[in-house]
C-alpha positions as CSV (number, residue, x, y, z in Angstrom):
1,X,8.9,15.1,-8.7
2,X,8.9,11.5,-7.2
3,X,11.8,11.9,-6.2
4,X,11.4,14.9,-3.7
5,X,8.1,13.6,-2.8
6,X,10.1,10.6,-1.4
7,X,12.2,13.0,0.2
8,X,9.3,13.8,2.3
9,X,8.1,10.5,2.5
10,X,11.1,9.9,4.4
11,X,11.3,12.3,6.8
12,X,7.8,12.1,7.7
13,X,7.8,8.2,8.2
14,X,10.7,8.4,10.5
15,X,9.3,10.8,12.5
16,X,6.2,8.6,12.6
17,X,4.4,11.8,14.4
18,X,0.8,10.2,14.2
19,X,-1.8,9.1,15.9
20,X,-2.5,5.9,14.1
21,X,1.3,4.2,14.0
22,X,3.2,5.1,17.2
23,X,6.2,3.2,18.4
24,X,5.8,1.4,21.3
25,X,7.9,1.0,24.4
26,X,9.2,-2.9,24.5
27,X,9.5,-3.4,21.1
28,X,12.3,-5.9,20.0
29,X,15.2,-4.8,18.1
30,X,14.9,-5.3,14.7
31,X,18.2,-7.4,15.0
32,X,16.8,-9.5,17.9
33,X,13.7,-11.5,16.3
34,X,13.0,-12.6,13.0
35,X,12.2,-10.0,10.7
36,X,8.1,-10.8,10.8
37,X,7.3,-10.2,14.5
38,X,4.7,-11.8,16.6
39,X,1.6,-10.2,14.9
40,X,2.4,-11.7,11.6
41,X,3.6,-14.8,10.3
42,X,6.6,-15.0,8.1
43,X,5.7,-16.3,4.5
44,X,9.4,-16.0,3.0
45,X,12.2,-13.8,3.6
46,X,11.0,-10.4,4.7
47,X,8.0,-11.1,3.6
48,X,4.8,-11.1,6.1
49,X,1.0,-12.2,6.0
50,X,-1.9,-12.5,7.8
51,X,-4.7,-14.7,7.2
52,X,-7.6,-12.4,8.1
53,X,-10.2,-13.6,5.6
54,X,-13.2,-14.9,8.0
55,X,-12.7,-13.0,11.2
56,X,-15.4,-10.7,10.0
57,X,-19.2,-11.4,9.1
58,X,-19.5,-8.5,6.4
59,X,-18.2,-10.3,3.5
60,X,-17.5,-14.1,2.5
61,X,-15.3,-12.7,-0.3
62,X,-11.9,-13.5,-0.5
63,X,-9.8,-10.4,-0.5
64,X,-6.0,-9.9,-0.7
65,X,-4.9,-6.7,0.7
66,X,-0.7,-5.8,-0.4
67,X,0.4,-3.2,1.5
68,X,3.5,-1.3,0.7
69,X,4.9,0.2,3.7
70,X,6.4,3.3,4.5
71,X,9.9,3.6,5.0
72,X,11.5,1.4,7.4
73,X,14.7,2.6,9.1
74,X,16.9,0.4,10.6
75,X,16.4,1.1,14.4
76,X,15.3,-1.3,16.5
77,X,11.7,-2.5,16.3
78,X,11.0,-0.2,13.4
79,X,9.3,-2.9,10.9
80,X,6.6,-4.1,14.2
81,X,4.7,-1.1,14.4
82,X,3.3,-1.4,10.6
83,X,3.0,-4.8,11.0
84,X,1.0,-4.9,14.2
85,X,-0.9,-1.6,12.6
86,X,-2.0,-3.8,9.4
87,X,-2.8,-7.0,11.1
88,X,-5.7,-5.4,13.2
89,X,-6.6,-3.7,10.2
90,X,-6.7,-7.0,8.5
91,X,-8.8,-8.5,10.9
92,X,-11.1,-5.8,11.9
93,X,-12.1,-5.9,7.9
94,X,-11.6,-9.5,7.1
95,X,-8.6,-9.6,4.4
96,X,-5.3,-11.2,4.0
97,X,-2.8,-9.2,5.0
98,X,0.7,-9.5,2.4
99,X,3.2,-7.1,3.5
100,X,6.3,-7.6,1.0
101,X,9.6,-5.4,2.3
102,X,10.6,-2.7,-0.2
103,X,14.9,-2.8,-1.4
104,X,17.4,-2.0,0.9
105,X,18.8,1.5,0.3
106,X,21.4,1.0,3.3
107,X,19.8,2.6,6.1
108,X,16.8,1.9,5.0
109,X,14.4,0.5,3.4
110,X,12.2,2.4,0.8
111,X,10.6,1.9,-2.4
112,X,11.9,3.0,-6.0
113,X,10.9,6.5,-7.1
114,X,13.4,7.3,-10.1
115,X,13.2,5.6,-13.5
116,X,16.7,4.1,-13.0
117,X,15.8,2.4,-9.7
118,X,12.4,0.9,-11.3
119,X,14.4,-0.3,-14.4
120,X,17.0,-2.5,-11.5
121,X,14.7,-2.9,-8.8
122,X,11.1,-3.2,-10.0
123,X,11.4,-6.8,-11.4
124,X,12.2,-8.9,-8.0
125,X,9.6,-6.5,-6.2
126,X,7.0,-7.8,-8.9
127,X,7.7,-11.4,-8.8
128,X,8.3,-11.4,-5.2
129,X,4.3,-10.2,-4.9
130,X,3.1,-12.3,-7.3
131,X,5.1,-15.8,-6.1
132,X,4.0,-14.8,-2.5
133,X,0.2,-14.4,-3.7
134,X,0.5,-17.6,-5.5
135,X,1.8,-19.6,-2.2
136,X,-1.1,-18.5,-0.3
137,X,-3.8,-19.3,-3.0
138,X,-2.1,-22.6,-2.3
139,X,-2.2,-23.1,1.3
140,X,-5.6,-22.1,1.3
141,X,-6.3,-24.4,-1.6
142,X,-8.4,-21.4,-2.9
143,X,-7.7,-18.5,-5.2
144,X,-8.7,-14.8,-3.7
145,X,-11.6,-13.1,-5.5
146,X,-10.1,-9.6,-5.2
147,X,-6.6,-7.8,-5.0
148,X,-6.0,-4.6,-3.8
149,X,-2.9,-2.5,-3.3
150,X,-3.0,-0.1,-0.4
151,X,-0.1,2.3,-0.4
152,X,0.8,4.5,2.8
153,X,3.9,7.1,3.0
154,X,6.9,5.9,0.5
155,X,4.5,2.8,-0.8
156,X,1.5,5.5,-1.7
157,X,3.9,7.0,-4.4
158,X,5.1,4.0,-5.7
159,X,1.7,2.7,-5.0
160,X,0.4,5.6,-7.7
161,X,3.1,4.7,-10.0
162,X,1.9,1.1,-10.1
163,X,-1.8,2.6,-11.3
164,X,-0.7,4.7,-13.7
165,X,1.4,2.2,-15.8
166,X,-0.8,-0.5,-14.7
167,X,2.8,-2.5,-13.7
168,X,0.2,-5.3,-11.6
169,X,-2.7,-7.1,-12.1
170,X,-5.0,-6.1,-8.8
171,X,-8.7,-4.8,-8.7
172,X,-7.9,-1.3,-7.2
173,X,-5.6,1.3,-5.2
174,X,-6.0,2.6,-1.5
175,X,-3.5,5.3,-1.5
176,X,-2.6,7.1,1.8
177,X,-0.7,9.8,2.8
178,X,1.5,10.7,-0.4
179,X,0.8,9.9,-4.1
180,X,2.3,11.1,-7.3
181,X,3.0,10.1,-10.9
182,X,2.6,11.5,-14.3
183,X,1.1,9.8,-17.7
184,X,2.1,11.1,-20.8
185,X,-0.7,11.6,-23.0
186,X,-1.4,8.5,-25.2
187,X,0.7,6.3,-22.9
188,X,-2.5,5.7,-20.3
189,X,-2.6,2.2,-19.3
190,X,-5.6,0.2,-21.2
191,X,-7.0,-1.3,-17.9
192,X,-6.9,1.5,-15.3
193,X,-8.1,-0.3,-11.2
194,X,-9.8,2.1,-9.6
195,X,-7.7,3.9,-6.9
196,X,-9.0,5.4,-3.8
197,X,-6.9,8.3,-2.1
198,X,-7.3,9.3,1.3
199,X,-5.9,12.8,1.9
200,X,-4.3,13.4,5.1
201,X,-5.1,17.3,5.6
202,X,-3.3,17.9,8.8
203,X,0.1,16.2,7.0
204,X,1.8,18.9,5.4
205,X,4.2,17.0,4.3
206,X,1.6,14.4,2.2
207,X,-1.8,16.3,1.7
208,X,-1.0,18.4,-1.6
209,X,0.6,15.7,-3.8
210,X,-2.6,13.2,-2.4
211,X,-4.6,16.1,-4.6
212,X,-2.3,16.8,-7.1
213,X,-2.7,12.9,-7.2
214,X,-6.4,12.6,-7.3
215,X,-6.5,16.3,-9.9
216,X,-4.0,14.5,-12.1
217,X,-6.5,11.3,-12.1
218,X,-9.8,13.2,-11.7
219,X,-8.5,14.8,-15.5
220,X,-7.7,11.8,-17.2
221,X,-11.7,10.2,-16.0
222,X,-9.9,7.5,-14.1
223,X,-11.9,5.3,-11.6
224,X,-11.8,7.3,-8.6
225,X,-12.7,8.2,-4.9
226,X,-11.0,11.0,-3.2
227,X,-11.8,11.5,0.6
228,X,-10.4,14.1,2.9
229,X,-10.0,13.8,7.0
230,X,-8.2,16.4,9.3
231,X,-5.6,13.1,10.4
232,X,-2.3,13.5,10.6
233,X,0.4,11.2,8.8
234,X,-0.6,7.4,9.6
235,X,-2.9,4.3,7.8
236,X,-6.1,6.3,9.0
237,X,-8.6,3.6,10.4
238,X,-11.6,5.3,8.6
239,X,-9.8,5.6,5.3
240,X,-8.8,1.7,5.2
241,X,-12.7,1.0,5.9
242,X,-14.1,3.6,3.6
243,X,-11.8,2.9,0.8
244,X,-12.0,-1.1,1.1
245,X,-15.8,-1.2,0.9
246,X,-15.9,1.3,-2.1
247,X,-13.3,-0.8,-3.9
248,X,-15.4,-4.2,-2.9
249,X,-18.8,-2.8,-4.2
250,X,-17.7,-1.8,-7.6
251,X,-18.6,-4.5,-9.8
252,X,-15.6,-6.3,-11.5
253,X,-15.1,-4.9,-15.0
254,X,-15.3,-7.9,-18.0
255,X,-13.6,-5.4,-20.3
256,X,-10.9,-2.4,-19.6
257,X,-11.7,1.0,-19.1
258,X,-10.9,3.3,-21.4
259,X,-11.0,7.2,-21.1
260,X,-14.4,8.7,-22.3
């Protein structure tokens, strides 16, 4: 199931037919600049950021924002759109911005959907998130009060998978344009973060498995907020803004959340 759903995920995000993340004309190759280009700073080795916490008055909280891409081919200036997509987004709402790259697959970059590619590649991805949020707790000399993971394309199924084994520590989900997992019963995580999902009801391609997503989470009571807008396949500026200030007005849990 992931794995078709990938499939999709692929095709759609090289197309990148949207609205919302359009390539544009001058972009450097991908081969010609360092991988983080001029609207993010590099943190380590394909790894990106944004320090966007402050550029808004709306909230003096700290937030964290890891966003897993969609997939990246390897043509040139491929990688800049997202990242100049994510900074604005990250300093219209006032978040830092951590934008890890998922493993190369060869032509590509994408992130694992198959139970075999999570066993070999899950583990650097993890530590990798966690090293980079640790280095910029340190340069700010503060730690963030909040962690979200925001998923769009090939990182909102791998984003859902996250959720629904609870593989990270973070505070909550904003999945965009794809999801899908399964639980098997008794195997729920013990602390479930509260996902968003924003479906995409003019993408064909993503806006069935975003509700299949929600209908498989909706059933198993999970912390949830499903949201619907005729947009097309893209990080949707009114989803990012919706789900974000859901996510940062639910009060933090002091004990998991079990099914009722």
């Amino acid at each position: 199931m992931i794995r078709t759903c990938l499939v999709a995920a692929v095709l759609a995000t090289s197309l990148l037919t949207t609205q919302a993340v359009s390539a544009r004309p001058g972009d450097a190759p991908a081969d010609a600049k360092p991988w983080c280009g001029s609207d993010v700073t590099t943190l380590s080795d394909h790894v990106c950021y944004v320090d966007g916490n402050g550029s808004t008055s709306t909230t003096t909280r700290r937030t964290l924002v890891i966003y897993l891409h969609g997939v990246l081919a390897k043509t040139p200036g491929f990688q800049y759109v997202q990242q100049r997509w994510m900074a604005q987004e990250a300093k219209s709402n006032g978040f830092t911005l951590l934008m890890p790259t998922a493993p190369d697959e060869g032509a590509l970059y994408a992130w694992p959907g198959t139970a075999k590619a999570l066993k070999e590649k899950e583990g650097a991805i993890l530590d990798t998130i966690q090293k980079s949020r640790a280095e910029l707790e340190k340069r700010a000399g503060a730690k963030f009060d909040e962690t979200f993971i925001v998923g769009f394309s090939s990182g909102a199924y791998y984003a859902s998978s996250l959720a629904t084994r609870g593989a990270i520590d973070v505070d909550g989900y904003i999945v965009l344009a794809g999801g899908g997992a399964w639980m098997k019963p008794g195997e729920e995580p013990v602390t479930r973060a509260p996902v968003f999902v924003g479906v995409s009801a003019a993408d064909q391609g993503s806006a069935a498995h975003s509700r299949g997503f929600a209908n498989m989470l909706a059933s198993a009571h999970w912390p949830l907020r499903v949201e619907t807008r005729n947009t097309g396949h893209g990080v949707d500026r009114a989803f990012m803004a919706h789900g974000l200030s859901w996510l940062r007005g639910l009060k933090v849990q002091s004990t998991p959340i079990r099914p009722s």
